[in-house]
C-alpha positions as CSV (number, residue, x, y, z in Angstrom):
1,X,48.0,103.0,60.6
2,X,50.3,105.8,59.5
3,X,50.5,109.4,61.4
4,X,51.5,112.2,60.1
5,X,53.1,114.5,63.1
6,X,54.2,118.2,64.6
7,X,56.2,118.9,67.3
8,X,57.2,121.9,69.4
9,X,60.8,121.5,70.4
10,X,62.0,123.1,73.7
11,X,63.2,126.4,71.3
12,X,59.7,127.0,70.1
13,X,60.4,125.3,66.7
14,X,58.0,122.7,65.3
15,X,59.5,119.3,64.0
16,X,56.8,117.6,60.8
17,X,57.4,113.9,60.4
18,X,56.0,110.2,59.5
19,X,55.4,107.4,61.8
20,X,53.9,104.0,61.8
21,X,54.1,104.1,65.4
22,X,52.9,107.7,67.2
23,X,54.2,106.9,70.9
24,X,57.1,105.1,69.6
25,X,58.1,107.4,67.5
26,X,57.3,110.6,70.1
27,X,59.6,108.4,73.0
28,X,62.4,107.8,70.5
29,X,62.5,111.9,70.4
30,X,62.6,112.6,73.4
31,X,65.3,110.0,74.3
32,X,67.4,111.8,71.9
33,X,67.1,108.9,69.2
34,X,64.8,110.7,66.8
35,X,65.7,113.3,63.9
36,X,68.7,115.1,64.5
37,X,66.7,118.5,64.5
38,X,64.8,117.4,67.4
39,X,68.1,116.1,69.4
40,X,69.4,119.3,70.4
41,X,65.9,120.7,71.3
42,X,64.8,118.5,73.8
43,X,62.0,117.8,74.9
44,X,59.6,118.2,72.1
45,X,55.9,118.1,73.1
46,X,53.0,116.3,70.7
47,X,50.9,119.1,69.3
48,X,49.3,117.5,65.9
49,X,48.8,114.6,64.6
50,X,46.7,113.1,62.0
51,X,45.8,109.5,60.1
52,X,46.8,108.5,56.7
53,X,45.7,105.2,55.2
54,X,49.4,104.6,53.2
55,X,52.8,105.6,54.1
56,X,53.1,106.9,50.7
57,X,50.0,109.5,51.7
58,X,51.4,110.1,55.1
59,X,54.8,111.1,53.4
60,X,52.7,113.6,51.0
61,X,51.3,115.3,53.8
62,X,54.3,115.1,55.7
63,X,55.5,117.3,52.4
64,X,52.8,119.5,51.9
65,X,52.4,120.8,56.2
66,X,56.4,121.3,55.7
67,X,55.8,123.9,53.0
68,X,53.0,125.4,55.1
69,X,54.3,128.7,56.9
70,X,54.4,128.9,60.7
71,X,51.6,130.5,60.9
72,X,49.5,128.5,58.4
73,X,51.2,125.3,60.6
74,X,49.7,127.1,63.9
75,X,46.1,127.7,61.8
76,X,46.1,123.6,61.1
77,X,47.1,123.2,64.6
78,X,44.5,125.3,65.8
79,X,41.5,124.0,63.7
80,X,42.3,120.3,64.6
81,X,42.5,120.9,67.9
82,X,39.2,122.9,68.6
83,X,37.4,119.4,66.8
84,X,38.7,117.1,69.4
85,X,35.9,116.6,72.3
86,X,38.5,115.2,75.1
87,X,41.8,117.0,74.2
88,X,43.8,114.5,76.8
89,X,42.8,111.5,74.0
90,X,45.1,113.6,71.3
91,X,47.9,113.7,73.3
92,X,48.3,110.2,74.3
93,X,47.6,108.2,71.2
């Protein structure tokens, strides 16, 4: 399974990516091994994530939420997050 992913950094900023591996990918971030944008914002905190059935679809997504404004990032947040029945689950996929 592919993910694509947001996170807040420690400044406030959100971080998109890709991963094959969510919880791999979250640790390597906040062990300071992940993007160098998220390095100097540490810790960043798993606030969206969705499935993509190729890597080349998760890497359009990953495209199309980066050209979304912050607020129209904070809207997807929002919208995905009210659908979620046990909000723990999200957050430790």
């Amino acid at each position: 399974m592919n993910y694509v992913y947001i996170l807040e950094c420690a400044d406030g900023t959100f971080y998109t990516g890709w991963t094959n591996n969510l919880q791999n990918r979250l640790n390597k971030h906040n062990s300071g091994k992940g993007a160098k944008y998220t390095r100097s914002r540490l810790p960043v905190k798993l606030i969206y994530a969705e499935t993509c059935t190729s890597v080349s679809e998760a890497m359009r997504r990953e495209y199309a939420i980066k050209q979304l404004s912050r607020k129209q990032k904070l809207a997807l947040i929002q919208e995905n997050f009210l659908k979620i029945p046990d909000k723990k689950e999200r957050f430790n996929s």
